[in-house]
Structure formats: C-alpha cells, structure tokens
C-alpha positions in Angstrom: -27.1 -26.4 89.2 -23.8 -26.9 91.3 -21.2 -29.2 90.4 -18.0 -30.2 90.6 -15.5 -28.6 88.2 -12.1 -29.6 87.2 -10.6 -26.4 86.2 -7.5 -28.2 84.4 -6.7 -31.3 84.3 -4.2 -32.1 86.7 -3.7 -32.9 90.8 -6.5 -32.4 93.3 -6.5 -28.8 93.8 -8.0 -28.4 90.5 -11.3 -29.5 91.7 -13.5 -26.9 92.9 -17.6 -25.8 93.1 -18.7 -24.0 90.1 -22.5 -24.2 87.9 -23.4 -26.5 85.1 -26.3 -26.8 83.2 -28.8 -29.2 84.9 -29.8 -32.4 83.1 -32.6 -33.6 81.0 -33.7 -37.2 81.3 -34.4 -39.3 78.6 -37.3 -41.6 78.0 -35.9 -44.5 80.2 -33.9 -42.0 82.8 -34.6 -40.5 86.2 -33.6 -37.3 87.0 -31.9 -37.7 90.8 -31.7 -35.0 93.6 -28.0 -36.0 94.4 -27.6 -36.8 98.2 -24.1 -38.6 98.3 -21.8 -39.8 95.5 -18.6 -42.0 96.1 -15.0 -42.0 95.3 -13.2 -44.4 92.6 -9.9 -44.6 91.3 -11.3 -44.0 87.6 -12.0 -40.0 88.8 -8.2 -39.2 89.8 -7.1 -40.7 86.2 -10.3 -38.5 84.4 -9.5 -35.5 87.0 -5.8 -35.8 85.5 -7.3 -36.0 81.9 -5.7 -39.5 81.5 -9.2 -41.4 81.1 -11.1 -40.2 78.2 -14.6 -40.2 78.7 -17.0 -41.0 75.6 -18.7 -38.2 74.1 -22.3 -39.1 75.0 -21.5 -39.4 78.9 -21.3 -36.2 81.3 -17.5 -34.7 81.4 -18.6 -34.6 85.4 -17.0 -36.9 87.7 -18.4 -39.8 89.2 -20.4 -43.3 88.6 -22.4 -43.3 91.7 -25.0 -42.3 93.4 -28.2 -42.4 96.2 -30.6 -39.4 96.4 -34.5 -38.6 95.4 -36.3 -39.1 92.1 -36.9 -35.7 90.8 -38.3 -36.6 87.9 -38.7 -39.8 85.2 -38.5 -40.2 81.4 -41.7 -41.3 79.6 -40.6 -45.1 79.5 -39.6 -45.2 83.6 -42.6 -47.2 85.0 -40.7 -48.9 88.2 -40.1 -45.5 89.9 -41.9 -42.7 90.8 -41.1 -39.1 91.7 -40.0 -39.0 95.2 -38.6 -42.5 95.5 -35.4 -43.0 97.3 -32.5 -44.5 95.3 -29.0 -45.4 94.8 -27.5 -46.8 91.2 -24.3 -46.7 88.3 -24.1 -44.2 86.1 -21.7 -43.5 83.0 -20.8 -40.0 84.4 -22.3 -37.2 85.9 -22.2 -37.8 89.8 -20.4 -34.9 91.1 -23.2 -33.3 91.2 -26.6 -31.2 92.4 -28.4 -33.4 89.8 -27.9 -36.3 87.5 -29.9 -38.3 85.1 -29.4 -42.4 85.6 -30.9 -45.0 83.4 -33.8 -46.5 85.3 -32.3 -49.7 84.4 -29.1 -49.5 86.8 -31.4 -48.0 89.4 -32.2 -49.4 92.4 -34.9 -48.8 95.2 -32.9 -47.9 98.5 -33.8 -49.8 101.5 -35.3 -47.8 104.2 -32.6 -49.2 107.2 -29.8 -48.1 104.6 -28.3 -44.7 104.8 -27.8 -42.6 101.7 -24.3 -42.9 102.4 -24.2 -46.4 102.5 -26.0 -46.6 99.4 -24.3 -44.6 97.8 -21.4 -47.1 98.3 -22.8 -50.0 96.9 -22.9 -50.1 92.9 -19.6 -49.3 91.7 -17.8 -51.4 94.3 -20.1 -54.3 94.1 -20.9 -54.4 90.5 -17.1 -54.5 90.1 -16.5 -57.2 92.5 -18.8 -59.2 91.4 -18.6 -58.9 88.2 -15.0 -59.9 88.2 -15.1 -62.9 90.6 -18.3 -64.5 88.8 -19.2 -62.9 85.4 -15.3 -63.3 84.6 -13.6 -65.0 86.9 -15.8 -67.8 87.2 -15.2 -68.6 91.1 -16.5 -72.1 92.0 -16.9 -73.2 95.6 -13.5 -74.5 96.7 -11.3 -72.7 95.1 -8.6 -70.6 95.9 -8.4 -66.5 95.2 -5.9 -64.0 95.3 -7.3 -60.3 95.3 -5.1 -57.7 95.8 -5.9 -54.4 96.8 -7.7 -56.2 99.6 -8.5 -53.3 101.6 -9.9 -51.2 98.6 -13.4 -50.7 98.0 -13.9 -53.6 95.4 -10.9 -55.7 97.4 -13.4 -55.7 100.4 -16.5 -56.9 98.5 -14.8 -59.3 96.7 -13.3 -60.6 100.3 -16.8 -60.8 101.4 -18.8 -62.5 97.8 -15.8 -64.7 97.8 -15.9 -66.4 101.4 -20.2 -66.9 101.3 -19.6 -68.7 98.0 -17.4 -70.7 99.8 -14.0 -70.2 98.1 -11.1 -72.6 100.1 -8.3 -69.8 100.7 -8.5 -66.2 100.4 -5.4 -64.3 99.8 -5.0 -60.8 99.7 -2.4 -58.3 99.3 -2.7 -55.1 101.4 -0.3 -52.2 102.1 -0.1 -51.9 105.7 0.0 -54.4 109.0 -3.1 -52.7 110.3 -5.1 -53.2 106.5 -3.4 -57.3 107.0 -5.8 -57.3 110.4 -9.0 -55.8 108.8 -8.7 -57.9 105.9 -9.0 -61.0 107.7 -11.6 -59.6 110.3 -13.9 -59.7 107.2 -12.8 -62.9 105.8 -9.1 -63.4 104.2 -7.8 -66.4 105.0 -4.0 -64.8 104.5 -3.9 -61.4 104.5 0.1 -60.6 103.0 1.6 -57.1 103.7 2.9 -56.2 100.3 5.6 -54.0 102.0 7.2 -56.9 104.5 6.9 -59.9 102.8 7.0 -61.7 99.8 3.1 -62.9 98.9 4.3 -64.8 96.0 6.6 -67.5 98.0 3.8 -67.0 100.8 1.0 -68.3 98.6 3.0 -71.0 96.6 4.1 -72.5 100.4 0.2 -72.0 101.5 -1.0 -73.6 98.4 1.8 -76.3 98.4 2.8 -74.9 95.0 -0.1 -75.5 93.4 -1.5 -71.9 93.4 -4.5 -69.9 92.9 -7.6 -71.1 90.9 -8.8 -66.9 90.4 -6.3 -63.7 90.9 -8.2 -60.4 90.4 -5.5 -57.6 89.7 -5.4 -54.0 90.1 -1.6 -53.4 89.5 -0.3 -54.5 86.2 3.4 -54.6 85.1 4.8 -54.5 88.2 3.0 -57.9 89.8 2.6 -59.5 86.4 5.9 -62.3 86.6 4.6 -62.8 90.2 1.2 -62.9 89.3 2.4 -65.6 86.5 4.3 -67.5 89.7 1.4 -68.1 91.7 -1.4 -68.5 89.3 -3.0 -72.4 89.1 -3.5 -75.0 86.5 -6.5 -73.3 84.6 -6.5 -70.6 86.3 -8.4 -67.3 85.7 -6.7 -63.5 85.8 -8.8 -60.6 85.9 -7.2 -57.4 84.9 -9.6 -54.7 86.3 -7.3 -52.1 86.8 -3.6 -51.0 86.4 -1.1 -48.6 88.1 1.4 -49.8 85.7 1.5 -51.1 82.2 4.5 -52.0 79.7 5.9 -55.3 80.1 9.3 -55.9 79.2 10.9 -59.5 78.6 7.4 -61.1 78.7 8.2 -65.5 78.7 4.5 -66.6 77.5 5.4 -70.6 78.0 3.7 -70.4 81.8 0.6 -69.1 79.8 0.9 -72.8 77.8 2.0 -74.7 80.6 -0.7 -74.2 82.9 -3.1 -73.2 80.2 -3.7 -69.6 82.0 -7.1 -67.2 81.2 -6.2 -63.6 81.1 -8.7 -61.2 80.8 -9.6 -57.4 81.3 -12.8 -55.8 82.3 -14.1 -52.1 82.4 -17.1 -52.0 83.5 -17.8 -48.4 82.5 -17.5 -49.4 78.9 -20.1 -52.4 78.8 -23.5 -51.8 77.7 -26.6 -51.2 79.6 -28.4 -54.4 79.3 -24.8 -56.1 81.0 -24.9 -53.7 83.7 -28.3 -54.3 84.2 -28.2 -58.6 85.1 -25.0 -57.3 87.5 -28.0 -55.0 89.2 -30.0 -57.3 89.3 -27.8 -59.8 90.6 -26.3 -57.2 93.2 -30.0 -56.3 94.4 -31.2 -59.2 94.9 -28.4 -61.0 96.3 -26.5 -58.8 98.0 -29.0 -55.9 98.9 -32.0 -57.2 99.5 -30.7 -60.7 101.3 -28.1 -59.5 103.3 -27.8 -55.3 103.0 -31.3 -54.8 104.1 -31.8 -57.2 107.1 -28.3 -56.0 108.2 -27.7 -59.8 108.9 -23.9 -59.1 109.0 -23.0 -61.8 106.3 -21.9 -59.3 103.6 -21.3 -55.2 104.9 -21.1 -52.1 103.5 -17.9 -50.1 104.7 -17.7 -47.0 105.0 -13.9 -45.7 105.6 -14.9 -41.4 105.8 -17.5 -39.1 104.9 -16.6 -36.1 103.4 -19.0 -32.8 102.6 -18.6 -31.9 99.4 -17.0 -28.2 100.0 -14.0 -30.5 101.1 -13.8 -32.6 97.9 -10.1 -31.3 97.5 -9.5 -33.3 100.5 -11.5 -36.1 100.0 -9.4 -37.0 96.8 -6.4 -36.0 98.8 -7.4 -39.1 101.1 -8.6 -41.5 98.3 -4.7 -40.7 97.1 -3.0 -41.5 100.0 -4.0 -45.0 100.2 -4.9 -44.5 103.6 -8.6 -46.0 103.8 -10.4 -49.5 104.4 -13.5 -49.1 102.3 -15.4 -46.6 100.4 -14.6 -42.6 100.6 -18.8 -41.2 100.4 -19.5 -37.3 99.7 -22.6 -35.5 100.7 -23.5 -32.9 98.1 -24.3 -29.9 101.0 -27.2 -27.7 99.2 -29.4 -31.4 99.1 -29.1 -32.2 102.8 
C-alpha cells in the first residue's frame, strides 16, 4: 500500500509518498480503507524523531481516522465489512490502510463528512478527557485553557460552556483567534502576545482564580500558571513546548493545596480509551454531532490532499489555524 514516509527524521520536507506493507487485523481489529486522517502536534515531534513510539504500534504517523471497513478480526461483531467509520488509533494513520481496535471505533453518522469525522477522536477524546476524567470540571466553575484556538482548545471551549462552567478563559495567539474563541464560547478570550492573561484573570476572578487550567506549554507559563490557579484547583499538563523549570518555590502548591497532573492519552490502555469513546459517542456525536443542533461543532480550519502533506504540516507549524488540519488520502477518494 501507499503511505506516508519520513525519510529522516527531521523538518517537514522529509515527509513524502512511498509503499509499506499493508496491515493484518487482529482478532478484535478492523482493517480500514483510509479516507481522511487528521493532524496533531504529537506527529511534528515523531516526524522529528523526538517522540518515541512503542514497539508494538505502527512507526506511521497519525492517531486518526474515518474511512470503510475492509475487513474485521474474528472477535469484531459490532461492524461489518463495508461500514463507514471514524476512530483512535495507536499509530498507523498516514495511510492507504490501517488496522483500529473495534473498540475505539465508532459508526460515522450519515450527515457527517469523512472529513469531519475524521476530526473528532483525537481532539475530543483529549478534551474531554482532560476537563472531566482529570480535571474534574463541576458546573460553576472557572477554567483557563490555553491554546484556545487549537484543536483540543476548541472542544474543550465548547464541553466546558454546555456543562455549565462560570468563566471561560483562554489564551490565544492572535486578535483575530481572541474573536473566534469567544464566538464559540470564551468568556475572555486573552491575546497572549498584547496582554498580560495572568493580571487579566486574577482582576476577572477578583483574585480568587481558576478552579481547572488545562496547559499545553510548560516551563514557560508555569509561575503564571501557579499565579492564577484557585484554592483546590486542578492543572492538567497535556502537552509541553517547553520543559526544565528553574528556581521552582513549591509553597503555592501547599498554600492553595494545588492538583498537578499529566496525561497522554496515547499511552493509556484500551479499555480507558474505550469509556472516553463511549462517552464522546454518545454524548457528543450522537446528541449533538449528528442532529447538527449547533450546541457542540466540529471545525474544520483546511483540507489538505495528501500529495500536499509537506504543506499541510507546514500550516499545522505555523500556528496559523482555528480548528483541525483533515487530509484526504487521494488513491481512496
């Protein structure tokens, strides 16, 4: 089959079209005819060779897909050759073909596009995952979520306002990012860039803070972070773009008896992943995705074909887009 190659680790250009042997499933996989896969962070760090990938997951990029059941492993009995589908994977999604465990599958909707699909499970497993598996988000409170314009930022922005957080904050990188973000639901939307969000939330909150932060950045927020973050308050580390902390003072951890804790939801196990499918199916997909009520969306920033997938991590680089970067695999259109 075709697939995307990274010839050597490194920057974009690296990534070209070349063969790979086509996979097998196993008892409780589906093989899947790949029509679109999406774009995540994670692949520019394992394009780079800077995120090692466990040795019983596919060295090809990508953790999501929709497409056609080719075929199904002797323990698949909820789908059947043919079906359309969308769903996580471990690996393996830059691709003609690739084998997903039935149990992170999920039926697409016949009113969602494969491309739409295809930007569901990563984003929104994520995102919910680390307001409500982790973070523990109660109705009332307050949130910070930066990256707000980001994939997972905009689900998180939507799961957060229907289950009735108080304020919203976000973080964002441009004026024109602090508009969308609170055309979907931020209550403050903070341009990272102009203003201080730290002294902008503390005045906002009265200098009480946030209840739940979910972070993507690391080092370079963390005493910030520290600043803003509530009496019992919860801190998700999902992500970092920088890591080693210098001159750390732990007595705000005592003082306001702060949570911190990290998630990767590429290294839990299968039966975790699977209650965040369910959850994400049922309410998410088959509530509010498939009436297309307008209460949660699915965003869609650019579609890319997949003989331009040097430029489609190009764009995912430049921190340019509101939503999810899809790629349609050409031969399966």
């Amino acid at each position: 089959m075709q697939a995307v190659i990274v010839k050597t680790p490194g920057n974009a250009d690296q990534l070209t079209i070349g063969t790979y042997e086509k996979p097998t499933p196993k008892h409780t996989e589906l093989l899947v005819k790949v029509k679109c896969f999406a774009l995540n962070r994670m692949d520019i760090l394992q394009r780079e060779g800077r995120y090692p990938v466990p040795a019983t997951c596919s060295p090809i990029l990508g953790v999501e897909i929709s497409g056609t059941v080719e075929a199904i492993g002797k323990n698949v009995t909820d789908f059947k050759v043919g079906d359309e589908v969308f769903g996580l994977m471990p690996g393996g999604a830059y691709a003609e073909y690739a084998v997903i465990e039935s149990a992170l599958t999920m039926h697409k909707p016949e009113n969602l596009s494969f491309e739409e699909a295809a930007a569901i499970p990563e984003t929104w497993f994520t995102a919910y995952q680390a307001l409500f598996f982790v973070g523990d988000l109660k109705k009332g409170q307050d949130i910070l979520i930066h990256a707000g314009a980001s994939g997972v930022g905009i689900a998180a922005i939507q799961l957060a306002k229907e289950a009735g957080a108080n304020r919203i904050f976000v973080t964002v990188g441009s004026d024109e990012k602090v508009k969308f973000c609170e055309s979907i639901g931020a209550t403050k939307a903070i341009n990272y860039k102009s203003e201080n969000w730290s002294e902008i939330i503390l005045k906002e909150t009265e200098g009480k803070g946030v209840n739940v932060l979910i972070d993507f950045v690391g080092k370079d927020y963390w005493f910030k972070n520290m600043e803003v973050m509530g009496l019992d308050g919860h801190w998700v580390i999902l992500a970092f773009m920088s890591t080693i902390i210098d001159k750390v003072d732990i007595s705000p951890l005592l003082r306001k008896r702060v949570r911190i804790e990290g998630s990767n939801l590429r290294a839990r196990t299968v039966e975790y992943q699977a209650k965040l499918r369910d959850e994400i199916y049922s309410h998410a997909v088959e509530n509010h995705f498939a009436k297309k009520d307008g209460v949660l969306k699915i965003y869609v920033d650019k579609v890319f074909n997949w003989e331009d997938i040097v430029d489609a991590h190009k764009y995912l680089e430049s921190n340019k887009s509101m939503g999810k970067i899809v790629v349609k695999v050409t031969p399966n259109q």
